[in-house]
Backbone as JSON Lines, residues from 0, in Angstrom:
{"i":0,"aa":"X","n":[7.64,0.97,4.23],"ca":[8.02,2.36,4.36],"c":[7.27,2.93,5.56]}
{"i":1,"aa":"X","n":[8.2,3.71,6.75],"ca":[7.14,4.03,7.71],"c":[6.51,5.31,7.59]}
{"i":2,"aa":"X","n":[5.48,5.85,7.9],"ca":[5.16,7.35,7.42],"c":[5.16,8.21,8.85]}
{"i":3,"aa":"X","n":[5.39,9.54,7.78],"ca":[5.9,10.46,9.06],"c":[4.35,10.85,10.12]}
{"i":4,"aa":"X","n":[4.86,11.05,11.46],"ca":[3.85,11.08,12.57],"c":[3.79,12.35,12.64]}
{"i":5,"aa":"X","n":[4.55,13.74,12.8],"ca":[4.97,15.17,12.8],"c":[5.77,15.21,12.34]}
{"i":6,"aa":"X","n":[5.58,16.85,12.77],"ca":[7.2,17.93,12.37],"c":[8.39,17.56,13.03]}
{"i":7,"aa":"X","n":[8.03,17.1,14.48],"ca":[9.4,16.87,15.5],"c":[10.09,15.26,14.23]}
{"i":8,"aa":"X","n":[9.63,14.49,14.06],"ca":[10.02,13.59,13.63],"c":[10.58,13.73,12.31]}
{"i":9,"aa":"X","n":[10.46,14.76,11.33],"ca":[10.63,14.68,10.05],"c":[11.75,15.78,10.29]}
{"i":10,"aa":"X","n":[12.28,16.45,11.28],"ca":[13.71,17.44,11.47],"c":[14.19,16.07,11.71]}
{"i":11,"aa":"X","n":[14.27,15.25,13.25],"ca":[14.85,14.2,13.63],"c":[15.33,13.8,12.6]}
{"i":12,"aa":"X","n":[14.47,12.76,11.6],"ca":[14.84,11.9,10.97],"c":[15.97,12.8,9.48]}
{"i":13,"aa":"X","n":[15.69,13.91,9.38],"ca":[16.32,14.83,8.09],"c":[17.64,14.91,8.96]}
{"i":14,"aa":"X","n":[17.56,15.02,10.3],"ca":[19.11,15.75,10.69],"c":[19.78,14.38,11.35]}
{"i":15,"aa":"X","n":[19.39,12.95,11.24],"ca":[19.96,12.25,11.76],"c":[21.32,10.93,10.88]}
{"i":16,"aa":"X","n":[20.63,10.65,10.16],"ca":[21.19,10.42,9.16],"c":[20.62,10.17,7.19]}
{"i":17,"aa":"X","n":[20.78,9.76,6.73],"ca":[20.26,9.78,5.69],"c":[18.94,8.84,5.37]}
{"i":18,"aa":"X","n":[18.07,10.01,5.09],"ca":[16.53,9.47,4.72],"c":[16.5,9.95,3.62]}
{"i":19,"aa":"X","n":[15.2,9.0,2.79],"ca":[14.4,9.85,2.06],"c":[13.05,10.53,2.34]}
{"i":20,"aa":"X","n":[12.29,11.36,1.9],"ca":[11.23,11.66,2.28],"c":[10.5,11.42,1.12]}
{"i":21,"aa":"X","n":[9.23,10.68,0.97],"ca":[8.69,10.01,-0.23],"c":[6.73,11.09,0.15]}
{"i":22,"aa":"X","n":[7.14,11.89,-0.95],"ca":[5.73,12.78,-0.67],"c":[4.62,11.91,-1.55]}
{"i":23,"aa":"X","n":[3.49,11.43,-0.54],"ca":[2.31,10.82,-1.6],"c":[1.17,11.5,-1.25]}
{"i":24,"aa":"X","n":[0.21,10.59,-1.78],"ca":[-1.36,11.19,-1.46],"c":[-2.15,9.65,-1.39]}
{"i":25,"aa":"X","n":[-3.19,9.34,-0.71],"ca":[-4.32,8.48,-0.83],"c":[-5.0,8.55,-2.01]}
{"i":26,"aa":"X","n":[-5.24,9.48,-2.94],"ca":[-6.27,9.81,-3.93],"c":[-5.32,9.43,-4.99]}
{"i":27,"aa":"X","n":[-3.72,9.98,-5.32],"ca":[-3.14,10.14,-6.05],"c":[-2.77,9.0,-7.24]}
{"i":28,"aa":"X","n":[-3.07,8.75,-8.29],"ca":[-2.99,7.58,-9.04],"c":[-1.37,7.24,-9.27]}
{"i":29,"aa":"X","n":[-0.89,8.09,-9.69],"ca":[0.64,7.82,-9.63],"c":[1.91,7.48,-8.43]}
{"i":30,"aa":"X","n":[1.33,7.83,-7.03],"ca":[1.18,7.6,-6.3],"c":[0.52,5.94,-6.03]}
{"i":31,"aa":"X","n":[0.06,5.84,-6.11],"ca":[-0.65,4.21,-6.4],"c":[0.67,2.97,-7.67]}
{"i":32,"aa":"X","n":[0.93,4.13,-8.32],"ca":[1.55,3.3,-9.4],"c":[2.65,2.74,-8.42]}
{"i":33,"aa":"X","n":[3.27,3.44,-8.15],"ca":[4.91,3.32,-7.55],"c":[4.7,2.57,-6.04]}
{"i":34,"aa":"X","n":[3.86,2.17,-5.44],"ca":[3.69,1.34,-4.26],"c":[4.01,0.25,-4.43]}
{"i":35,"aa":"X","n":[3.71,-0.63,-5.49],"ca":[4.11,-2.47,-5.91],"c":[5.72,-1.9,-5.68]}
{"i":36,"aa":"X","n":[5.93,-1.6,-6.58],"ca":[7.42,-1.45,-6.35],"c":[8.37,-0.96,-5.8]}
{"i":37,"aa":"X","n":[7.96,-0.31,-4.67],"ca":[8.86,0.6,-3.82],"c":[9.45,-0.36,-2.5]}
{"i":38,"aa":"X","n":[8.96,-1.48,-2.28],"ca":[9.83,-2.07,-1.41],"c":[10.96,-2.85,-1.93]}
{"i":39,"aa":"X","n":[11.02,-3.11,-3.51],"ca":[12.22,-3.27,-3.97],"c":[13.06,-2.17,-4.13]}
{"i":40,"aa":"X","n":[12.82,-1.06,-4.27],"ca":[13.88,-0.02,-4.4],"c":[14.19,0.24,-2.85]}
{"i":41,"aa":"X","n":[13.44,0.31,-2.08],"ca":[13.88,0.51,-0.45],"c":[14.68,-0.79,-0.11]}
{"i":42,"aa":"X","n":[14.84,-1.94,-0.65],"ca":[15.96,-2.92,-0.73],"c":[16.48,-2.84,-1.05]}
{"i":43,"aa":"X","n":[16.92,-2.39,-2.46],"ca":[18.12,-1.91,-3.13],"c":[18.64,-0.56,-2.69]}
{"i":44,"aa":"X","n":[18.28,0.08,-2.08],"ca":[19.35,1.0,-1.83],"c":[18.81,1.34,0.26]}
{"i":45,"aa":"X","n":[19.76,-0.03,0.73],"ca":[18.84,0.02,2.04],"c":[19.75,0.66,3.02]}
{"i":46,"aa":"X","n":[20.68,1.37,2.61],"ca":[21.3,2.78,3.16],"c":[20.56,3.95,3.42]}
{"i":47,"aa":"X","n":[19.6,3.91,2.87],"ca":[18.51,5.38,3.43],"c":[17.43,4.44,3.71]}
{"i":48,"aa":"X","n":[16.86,5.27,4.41],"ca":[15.58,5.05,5.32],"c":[14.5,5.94,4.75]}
{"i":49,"aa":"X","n":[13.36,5.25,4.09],"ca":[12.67,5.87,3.08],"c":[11.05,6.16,3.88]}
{"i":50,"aa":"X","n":[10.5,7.31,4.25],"ca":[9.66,7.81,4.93],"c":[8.29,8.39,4.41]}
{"i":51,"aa":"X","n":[7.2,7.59,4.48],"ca":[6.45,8.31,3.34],"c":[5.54,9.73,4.26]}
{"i":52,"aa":"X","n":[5.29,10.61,3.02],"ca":[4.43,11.83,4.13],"c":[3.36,11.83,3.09]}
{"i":53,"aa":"X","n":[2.24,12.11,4.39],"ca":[0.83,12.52,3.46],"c":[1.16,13.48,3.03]}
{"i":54,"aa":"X","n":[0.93,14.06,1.52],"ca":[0.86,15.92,1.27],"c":[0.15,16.38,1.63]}
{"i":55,"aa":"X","n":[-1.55,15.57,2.09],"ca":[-2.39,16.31,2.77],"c":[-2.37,16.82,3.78]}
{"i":56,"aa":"X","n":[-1.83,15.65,4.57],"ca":[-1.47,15.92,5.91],"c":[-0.62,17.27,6.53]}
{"i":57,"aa":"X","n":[0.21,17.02,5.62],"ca":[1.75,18.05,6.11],"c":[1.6,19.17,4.91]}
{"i":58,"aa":"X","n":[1.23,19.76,4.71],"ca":[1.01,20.64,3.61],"c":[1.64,21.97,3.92]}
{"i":59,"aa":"X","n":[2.1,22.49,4.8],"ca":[2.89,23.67,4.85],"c":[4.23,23.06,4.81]}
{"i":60,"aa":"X","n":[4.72,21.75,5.15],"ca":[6.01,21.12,5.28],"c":[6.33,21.17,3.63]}
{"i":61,"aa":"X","n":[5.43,20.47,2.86],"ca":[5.17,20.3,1.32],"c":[5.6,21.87,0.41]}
{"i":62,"aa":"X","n":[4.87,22.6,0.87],"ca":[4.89,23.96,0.7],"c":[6.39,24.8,0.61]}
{"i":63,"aa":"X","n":[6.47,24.14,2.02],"ca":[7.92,25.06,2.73],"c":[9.41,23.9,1.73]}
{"i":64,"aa":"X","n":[9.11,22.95,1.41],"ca":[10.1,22.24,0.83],"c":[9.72,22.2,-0.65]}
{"i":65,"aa":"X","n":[8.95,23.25,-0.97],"ca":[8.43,23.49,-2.78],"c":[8.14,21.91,-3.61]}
{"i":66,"aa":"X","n":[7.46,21.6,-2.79],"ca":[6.79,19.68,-4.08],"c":[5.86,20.38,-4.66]}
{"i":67,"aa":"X","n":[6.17,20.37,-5.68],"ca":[4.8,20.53,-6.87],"c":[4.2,19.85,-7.36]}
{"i":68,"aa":"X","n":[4.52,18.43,-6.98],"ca":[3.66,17.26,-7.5],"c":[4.11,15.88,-6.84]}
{"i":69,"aa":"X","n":[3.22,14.96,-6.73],"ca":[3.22,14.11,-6.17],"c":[3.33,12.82,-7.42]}
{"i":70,"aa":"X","n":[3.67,11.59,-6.71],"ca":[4.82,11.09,-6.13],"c":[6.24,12.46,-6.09]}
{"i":71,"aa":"X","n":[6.84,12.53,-5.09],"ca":[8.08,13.43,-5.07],"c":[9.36,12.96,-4.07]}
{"i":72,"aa":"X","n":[10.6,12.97,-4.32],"ca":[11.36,12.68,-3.24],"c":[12.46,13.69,-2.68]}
{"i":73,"aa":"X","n":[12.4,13.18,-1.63],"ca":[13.77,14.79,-1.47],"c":[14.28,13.66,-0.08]}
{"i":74,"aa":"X","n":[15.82,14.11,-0.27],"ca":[16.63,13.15,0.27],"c":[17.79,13.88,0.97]}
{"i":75,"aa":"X","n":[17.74,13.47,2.49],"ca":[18.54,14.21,3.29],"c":[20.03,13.12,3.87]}
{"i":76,"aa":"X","n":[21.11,14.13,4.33],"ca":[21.84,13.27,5.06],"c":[22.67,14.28,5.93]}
{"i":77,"aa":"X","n":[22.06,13.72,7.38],"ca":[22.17,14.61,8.64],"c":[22.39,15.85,8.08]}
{"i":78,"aa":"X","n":[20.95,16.32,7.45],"ca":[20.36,17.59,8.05],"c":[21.06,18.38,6.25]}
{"i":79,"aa":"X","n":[21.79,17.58,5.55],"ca":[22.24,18.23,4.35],"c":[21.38,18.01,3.18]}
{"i":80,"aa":"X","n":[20.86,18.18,2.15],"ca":[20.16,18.02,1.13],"c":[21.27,17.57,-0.16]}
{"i":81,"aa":"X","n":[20.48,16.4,0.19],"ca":[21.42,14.89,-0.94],"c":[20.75,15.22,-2.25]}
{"i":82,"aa":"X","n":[19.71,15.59,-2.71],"ca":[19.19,15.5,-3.75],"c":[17.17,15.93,-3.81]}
{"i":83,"aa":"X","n":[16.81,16.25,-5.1],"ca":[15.46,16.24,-5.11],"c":[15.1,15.24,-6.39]}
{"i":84,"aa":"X","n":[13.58,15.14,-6.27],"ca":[13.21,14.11,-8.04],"c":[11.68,14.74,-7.45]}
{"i":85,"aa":"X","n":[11.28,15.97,-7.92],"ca":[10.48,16.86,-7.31],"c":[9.78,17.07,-8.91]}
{"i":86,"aa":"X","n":[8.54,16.57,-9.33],"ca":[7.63,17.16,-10.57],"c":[6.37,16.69,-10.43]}
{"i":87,"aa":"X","n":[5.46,16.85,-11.63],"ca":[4.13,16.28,-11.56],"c":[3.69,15.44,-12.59]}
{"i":88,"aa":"X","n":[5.12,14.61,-13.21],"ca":[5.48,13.38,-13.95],"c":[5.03,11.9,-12.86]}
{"i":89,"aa":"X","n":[4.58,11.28,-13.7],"ca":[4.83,9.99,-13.13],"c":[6.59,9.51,-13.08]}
{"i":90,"aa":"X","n":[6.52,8.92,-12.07],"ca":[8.35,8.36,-12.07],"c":[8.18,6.43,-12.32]}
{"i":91,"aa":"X","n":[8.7,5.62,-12.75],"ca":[8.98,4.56,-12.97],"c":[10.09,4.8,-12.5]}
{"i":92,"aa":"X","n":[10.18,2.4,-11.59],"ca":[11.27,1.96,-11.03],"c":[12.76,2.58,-11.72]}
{"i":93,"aa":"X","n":[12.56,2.43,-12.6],"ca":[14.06,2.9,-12.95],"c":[14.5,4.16,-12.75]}
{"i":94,"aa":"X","n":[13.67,5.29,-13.08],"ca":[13.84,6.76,-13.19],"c":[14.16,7.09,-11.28]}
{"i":95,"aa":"X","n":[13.28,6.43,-10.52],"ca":[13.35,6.44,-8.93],"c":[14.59,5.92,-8.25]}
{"i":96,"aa":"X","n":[15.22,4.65,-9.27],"ca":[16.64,3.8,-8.88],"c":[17.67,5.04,-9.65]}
{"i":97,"aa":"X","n":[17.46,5.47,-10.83],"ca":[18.63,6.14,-10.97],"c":[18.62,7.66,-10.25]}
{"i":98,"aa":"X","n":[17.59,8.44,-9.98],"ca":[17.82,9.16,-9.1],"c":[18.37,8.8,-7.6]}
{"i":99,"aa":"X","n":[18.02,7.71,-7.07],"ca":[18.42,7.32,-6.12],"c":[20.52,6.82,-6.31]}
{"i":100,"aa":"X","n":[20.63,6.32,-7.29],"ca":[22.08,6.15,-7.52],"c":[22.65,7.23,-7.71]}
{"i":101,"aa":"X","n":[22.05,8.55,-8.23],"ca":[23.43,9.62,-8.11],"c":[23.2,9.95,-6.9]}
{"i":102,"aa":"X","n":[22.72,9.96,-5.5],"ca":[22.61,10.43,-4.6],"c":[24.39,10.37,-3.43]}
């Protein structure tokens, strides 16, 4: 998963074609959970381009796109909003694949 560098890059990549944006943290344990397994779900659904952002890092971006909790995803396609899976639940492979399938 590559992680976002700025702001210029995270419009780019939202208005270009379909990404996800995968909000984590370094500290975050649940966040930790979902790493083993996220390069199988970025294989299985290898039509989006899955982008991870620090929340630390980008925290008015976080803010301005309302994540209230981490692990979070929000999923664009050129520049339209495909979907959110936005809480302060842990998510398991499956709960992450089936949000990702109604997209």
């Amino acid at each position: 998963m590559d992680k976002l560098k700025d702001l210029d890059q995270f419009k780019e990549l939202r208005d270009s074609g379909k990404t996800v944006f995968v909000f984590m943290t370094g500290w975050c344990p649940d966040c930790h959970y979902i790493r083993p397994f996220m390069p199988e779900v970025e294989s299985k659904f290898a039509d989006f381009r899955f982008v991870e952002i620090d929340r630390d890092d980008f925290g008015p971006l976080g803010e301005a796109l309302q994540i209230s909790g981490i692990p979070s995803f929000v999923a664009y396609d050129k520049g339209e909003l495909l979907g959110r899976f936005v809480s302060r639940n842990r998510k398991t492979q499956k709960e992450i694949e089936a949000f990702l399938g109604e997209l």
